[in-house]
N, C-alpha and C positions, 0 to 999 in steps of 0.2 A: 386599254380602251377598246371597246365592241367596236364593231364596222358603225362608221358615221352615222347612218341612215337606217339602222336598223329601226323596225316599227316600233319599239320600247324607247329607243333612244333620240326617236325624230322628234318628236311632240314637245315643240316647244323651242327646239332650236332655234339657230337664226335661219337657218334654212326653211322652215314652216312660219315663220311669220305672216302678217297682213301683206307686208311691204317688202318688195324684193328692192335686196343689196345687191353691191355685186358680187358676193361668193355665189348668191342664186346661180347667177349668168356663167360663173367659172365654171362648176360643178356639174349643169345644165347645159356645156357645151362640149362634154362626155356622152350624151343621153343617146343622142339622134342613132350612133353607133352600140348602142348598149347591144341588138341584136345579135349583130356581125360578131361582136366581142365577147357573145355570150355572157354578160355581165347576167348574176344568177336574179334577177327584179320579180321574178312571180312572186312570191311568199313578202312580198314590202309594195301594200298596199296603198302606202303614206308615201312612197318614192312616185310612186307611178300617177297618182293623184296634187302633189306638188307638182310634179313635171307636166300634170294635164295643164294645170292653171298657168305656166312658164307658157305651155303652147297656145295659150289665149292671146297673150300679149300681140298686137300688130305689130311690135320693133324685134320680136321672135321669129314670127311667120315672115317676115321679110329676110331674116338675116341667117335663118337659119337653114342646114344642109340639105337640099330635094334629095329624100331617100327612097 
C-alpha cells in the first residue's frame, strides 16, 4: 500500500470527506509538528488543504498546539 495520503490516493478517502470522523482528529493531531519532523508535505497538496479545513474548525483552534 502507497503512503496513506498521497495526492492519487487521498481523493475520496475517509480522510477527505464532507464530514470529519475521528481518524480526521487522530491523524490531524501529527500535523502541528509536521515542520520540526520534517514530514516531507510540499508535493501533497490535498494534505495541506484537508488539514487547512481541520484548522477552521473552533474545537481545533482551541485544542490545538501554539506553535
Amino acid at each position: 500500500m502507497g503512503f496513506l495520503f498521497g495526492d492519487e490516493l487521498f481523493d475520496g478517502l475517509i480522510l477527505d470527506s464532507s464530514q470529519f470522523v475521528i481518524a480526521d482528529f487522530a491523524v490531524a493531531a501529527y500535523l502541528p509538528y509536521a515542520s520540526q519532523a520534517q514530514f516531507p508535505l510540499g508535493n501533497y497538496a490535498n494534505i495541506r488543504m484537508w488539514y487547512g479545513r481541520m484548522e477552521t474548525l473552533p474545537a481545533w483552534q482551541q485544542s490545538a498546539p501554539k506553535m
